[in-house]
C-alpha positions in Angstrom: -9.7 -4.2 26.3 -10.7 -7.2 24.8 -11.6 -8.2 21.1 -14.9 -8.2 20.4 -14.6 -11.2 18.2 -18.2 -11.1 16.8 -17.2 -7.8 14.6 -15.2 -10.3 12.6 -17.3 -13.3 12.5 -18.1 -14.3 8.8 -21.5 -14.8 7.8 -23.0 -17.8 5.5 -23.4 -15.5 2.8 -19.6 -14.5 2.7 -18.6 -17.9 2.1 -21.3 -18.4 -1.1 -20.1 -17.8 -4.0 -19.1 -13.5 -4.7 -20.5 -12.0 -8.4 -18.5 -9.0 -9.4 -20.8 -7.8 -12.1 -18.6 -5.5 -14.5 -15.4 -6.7 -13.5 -14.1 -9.2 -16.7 -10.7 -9.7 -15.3 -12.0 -10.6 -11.7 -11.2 -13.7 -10.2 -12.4 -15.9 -6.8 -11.2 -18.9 -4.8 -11.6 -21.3 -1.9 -8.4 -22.8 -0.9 -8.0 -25.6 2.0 -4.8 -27.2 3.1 -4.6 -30.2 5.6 -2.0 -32.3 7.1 -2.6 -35.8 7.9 -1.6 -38.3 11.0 -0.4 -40.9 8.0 2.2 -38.1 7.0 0.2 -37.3 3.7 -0.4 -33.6 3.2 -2.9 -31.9 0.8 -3.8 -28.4 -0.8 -7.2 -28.4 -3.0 -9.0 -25.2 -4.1 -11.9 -24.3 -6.1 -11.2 -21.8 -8.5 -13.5 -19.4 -10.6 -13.4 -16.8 -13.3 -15.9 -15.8 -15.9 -14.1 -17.3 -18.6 -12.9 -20.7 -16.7 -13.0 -22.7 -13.6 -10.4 -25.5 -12.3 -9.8 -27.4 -9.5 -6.2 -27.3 -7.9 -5.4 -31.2 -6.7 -2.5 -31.4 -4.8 -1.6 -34.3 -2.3 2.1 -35.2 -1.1 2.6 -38.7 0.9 4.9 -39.6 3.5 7.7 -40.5 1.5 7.5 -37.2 -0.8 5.7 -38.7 -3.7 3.4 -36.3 -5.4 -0.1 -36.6 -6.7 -0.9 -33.2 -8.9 -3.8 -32.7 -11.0 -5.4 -29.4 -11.9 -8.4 -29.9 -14.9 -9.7 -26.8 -15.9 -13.8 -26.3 -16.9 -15.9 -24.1 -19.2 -18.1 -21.8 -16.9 -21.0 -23.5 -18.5 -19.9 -26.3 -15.9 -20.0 -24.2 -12.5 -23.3 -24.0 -10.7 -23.0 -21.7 -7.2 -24.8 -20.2 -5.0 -24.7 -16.6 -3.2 -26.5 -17.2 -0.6 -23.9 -20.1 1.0 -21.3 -22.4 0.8 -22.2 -24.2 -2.3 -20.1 -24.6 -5.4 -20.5 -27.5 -7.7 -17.8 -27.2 -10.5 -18.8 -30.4 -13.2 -19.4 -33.5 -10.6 -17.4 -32.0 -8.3 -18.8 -30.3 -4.8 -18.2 -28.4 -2.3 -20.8 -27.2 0.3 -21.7 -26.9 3.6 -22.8 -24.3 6.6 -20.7 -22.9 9.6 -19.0 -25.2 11.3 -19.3 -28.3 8.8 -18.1 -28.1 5.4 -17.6 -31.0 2.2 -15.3 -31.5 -0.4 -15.9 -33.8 -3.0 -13.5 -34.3 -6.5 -13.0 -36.8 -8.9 -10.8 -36.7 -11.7 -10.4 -40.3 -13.0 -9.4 -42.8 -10.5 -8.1 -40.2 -8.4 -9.7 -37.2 -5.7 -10.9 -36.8 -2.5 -13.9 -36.8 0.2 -13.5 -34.8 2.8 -15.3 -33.3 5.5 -13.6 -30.0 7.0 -15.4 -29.1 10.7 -14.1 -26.2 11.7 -12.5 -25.9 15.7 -12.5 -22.1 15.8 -14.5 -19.2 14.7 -13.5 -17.7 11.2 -12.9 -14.4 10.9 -12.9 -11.6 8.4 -12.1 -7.5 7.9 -15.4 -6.0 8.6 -17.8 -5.4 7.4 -17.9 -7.4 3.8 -14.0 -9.1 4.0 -12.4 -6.5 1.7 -9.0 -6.3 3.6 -7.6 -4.4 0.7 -8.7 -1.5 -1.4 -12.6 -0.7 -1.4 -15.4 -2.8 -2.3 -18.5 -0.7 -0.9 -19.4 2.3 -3.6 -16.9 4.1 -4.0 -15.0 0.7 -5.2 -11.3 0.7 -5.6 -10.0 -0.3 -9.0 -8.7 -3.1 -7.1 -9.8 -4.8 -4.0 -9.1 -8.5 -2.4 -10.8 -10.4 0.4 -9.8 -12.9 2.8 -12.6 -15.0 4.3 -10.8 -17.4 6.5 -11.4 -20.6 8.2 -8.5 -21.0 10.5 -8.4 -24.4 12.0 -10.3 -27.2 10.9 -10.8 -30.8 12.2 -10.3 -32.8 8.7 -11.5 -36.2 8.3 -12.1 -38.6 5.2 -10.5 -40.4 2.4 -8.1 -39.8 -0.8 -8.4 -41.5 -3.3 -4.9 -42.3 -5.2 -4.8 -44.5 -8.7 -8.2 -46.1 -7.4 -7.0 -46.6 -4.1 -8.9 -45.5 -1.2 -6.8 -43.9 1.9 -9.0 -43.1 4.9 -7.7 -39.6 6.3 -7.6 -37.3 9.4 -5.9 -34.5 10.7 -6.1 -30.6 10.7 -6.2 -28.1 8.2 -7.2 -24.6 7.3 -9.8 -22.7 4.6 -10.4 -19.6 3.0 -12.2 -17.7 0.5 -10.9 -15.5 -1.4 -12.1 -12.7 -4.4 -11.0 -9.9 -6.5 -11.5 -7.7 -8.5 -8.8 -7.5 -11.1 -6.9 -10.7 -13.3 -4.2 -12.4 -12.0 -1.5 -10.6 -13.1 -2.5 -7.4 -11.3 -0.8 -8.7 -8.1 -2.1 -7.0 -4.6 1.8 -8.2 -3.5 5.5 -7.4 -4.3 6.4 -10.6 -1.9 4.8 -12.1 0.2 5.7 -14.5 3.5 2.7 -16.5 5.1 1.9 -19.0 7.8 0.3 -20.4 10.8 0.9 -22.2 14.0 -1.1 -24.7 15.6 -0.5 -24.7 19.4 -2.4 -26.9 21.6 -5.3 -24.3 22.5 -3.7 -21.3 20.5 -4.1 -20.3 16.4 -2.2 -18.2 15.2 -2.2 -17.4 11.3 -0.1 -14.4 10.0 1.4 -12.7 7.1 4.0 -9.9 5.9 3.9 -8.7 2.8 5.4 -5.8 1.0 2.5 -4.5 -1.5 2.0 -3.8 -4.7 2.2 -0.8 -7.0 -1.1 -0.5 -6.6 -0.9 0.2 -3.3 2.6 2.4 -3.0 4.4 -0.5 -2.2 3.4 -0.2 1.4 4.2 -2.7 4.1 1.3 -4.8 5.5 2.3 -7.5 8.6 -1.1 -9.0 9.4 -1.7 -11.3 12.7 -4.5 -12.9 13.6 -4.7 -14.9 17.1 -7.1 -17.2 18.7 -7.9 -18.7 22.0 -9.8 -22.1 22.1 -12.7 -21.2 19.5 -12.7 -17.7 20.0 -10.9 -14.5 17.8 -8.3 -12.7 20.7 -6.4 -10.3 18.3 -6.7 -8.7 14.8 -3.8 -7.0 13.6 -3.1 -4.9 10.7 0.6 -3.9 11.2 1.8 -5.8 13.9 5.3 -5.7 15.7 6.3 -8.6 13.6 9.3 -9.7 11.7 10.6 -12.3 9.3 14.0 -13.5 9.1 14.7 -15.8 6.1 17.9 -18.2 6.5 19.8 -21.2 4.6 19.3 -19.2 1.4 19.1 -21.4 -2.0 19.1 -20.0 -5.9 15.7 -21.4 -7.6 17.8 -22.7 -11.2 15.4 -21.9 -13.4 14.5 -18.6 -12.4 17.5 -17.7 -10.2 14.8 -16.5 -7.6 17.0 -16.7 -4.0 14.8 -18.7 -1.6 14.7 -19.8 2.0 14.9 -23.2 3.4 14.0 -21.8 7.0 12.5 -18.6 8.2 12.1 -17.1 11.5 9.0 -15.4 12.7 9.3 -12.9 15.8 6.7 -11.2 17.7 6.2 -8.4 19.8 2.8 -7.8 20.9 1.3 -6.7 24.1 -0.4 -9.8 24.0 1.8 -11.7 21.8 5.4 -12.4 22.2 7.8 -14.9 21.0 9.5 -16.8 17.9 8.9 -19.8 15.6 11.1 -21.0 13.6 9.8 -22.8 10.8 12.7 -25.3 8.7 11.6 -27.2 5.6 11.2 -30.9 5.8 9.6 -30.7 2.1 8.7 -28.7 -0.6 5.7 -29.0 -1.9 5.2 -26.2 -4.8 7.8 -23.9 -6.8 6.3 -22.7 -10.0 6.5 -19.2 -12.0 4.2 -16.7 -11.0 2.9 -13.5 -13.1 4.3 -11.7 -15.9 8.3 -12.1 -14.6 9.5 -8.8 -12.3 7.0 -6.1 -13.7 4.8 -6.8 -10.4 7.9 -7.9 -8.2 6.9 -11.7 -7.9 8.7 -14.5 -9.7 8.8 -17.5 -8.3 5.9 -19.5 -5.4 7.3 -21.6 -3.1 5.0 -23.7 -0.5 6.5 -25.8 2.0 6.2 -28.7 4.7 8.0 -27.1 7.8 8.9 -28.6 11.2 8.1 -25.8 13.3 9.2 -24.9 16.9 7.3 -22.2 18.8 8.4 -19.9 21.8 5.4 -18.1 22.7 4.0 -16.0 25.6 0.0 -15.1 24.8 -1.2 -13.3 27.2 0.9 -14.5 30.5 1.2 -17.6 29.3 4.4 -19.9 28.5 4.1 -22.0 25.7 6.7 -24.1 24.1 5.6 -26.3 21.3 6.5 -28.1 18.1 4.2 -28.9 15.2 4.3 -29.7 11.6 3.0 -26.3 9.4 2.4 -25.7 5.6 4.2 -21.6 5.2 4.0 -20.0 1.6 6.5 -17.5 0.3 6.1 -15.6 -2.8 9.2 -13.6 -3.8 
């Protein structure tokens, strides 16, 4: 039987911005990622809470130099709307409607213009986008979302110590909200990623929860065809080798330098092996080991794919952002 892919179609209003009346500690996000044809690669996100908002700047260019700004706000400064896509933290925007969506930050000399059009349908856990815990009465006392814009068409400038760099490529979105503070973790690790194959997506994710959720197991995979959402998995047949292990120095976290994804699926089999060409982030995370993670590690990978999707043969390489928090 096939997906029907509407049931997990986001609407405008899950993109808008998410109140969670009663909840002091909670916390929301929208986070977009892109890679570039000029080698340049980029993470900004928009980030709220009711005590603060910042705006996470982070561009990387070909030869590995880093651009990183983050300036944080009073919430006096954030203007958003719940109804759509439409958050304006001090002069900075971000707004838009299904399929066409704008970035615009300036801190300085230095930000971006962006205009992210997206190439396939989001998708979300029905029916609101809480994927863990409860948010429909009776609410969890924690729950997280996960609004996602797969695979985006990315075009624009940076703009780099006043100079203007005209952009394009393909990147990914989501949106993100919970109901807890930051250090009340929904993960004990975590291992994420996505493939671009010429008319395949494919984003996934294993994680070992939290406490708070008896430390269960979650291996999430999401696939798509052309525009259109073919599978939605919770616990997948899925697996994660990680390889050419290295010892973070400051925190003595052991990390890996290239990790192998397997699948099993009835519609889904095969490997990719992702190996790090450069890394992007490594910063402390949370309170140290009380909620398991320590140490976030984001990555440029080379990535080669082996896949069969439904009766097909593919064999592809690509150039993937992963995340690994450990």
């Amino acid at each position: 039987m096939e997906r029907n892919s509407e049931f997990y179609r986001p609407r405008e209003k899950d993109q808008a911005f998410h109140p969670m009346p009663g909840c002091p500690e909670a916390c929301q996000w929208w986070f977009h990622d892109g890679i570039f044809t000029n080698g340049f690669c980029l993470q900004l996100m928009y980030y709220i809470t009711h005590s603060k908002a910042s705006i996470w700047f982070h561009v990387c260019d070909s030869d590995g130099n880093f651009t990183k700004l983050m300036p944080v706000f009073h919430t006096t400064a954030v203007v958003a709307s719940t109804e759509t896509c439409d958050v304006r933290i001090g002069d900075n925007r971000m707004h838009g409607k299904f399929p066409r969506y704008e970035l615009h930050f300036r801190s300085d000399d230095t930000g971006a213009d962006l205009v992210y059009e997206c190439l396939t349908q989001g998708f979300m856990e029905p029916p609101d986008g809480v994927f863990l815990g409860r948010e429909q009465c009776p609410a969890t006392p924690i729950y997280v979302s996960y609004i996602c814009r797969p695979r985006c068409r990315i075009t624009g400038k940076l703009v780099i110590g006043g100079k203007e760099i005209p952009v394009n490529g393909e990147g990914y979105a989501d949106h993100q909200w919970k109901n807890a503070g930051i250090g009340e973790f929904q993960f004990h690790f975590w291992n994420w990623g996505k493939i671009y194959l010429p008319k395949h997506t494919i984003v996934w994710q294993d994680a070992q929860l939290s406490q708070s959720f008896g430390y269960q197991r979650a291996k999430w995979l999401w696939a798509l065809k052309g525009e259109k959402l073919i599978e939605y998995l919770k616990n997948a047949d899925m697996y994660v080798k990680l390889d050419d292990l290295e010892i973070e120095p400051e925190s003595g976290v052991t990390y890996p330098r290239k990790m192998v994804l397997m699948i099993d699926e009835r519609k889904i089999k095969g490997t990719a092996t992702y190996k790090v060409k450069r890394l992007i982030h490594n910063f402390p995370i949370g309170p140290g080991q009380q909620f398991g993670l320590r140490r976030y590690f984001c990555y440029l990978s080379d990535c080669h794919s082996e896949f069969e999707i439904e009766g097909e043969k593919i064999v592809a390489d690509s150039r993937e952002i992963i995340d690994i928090g450990l």
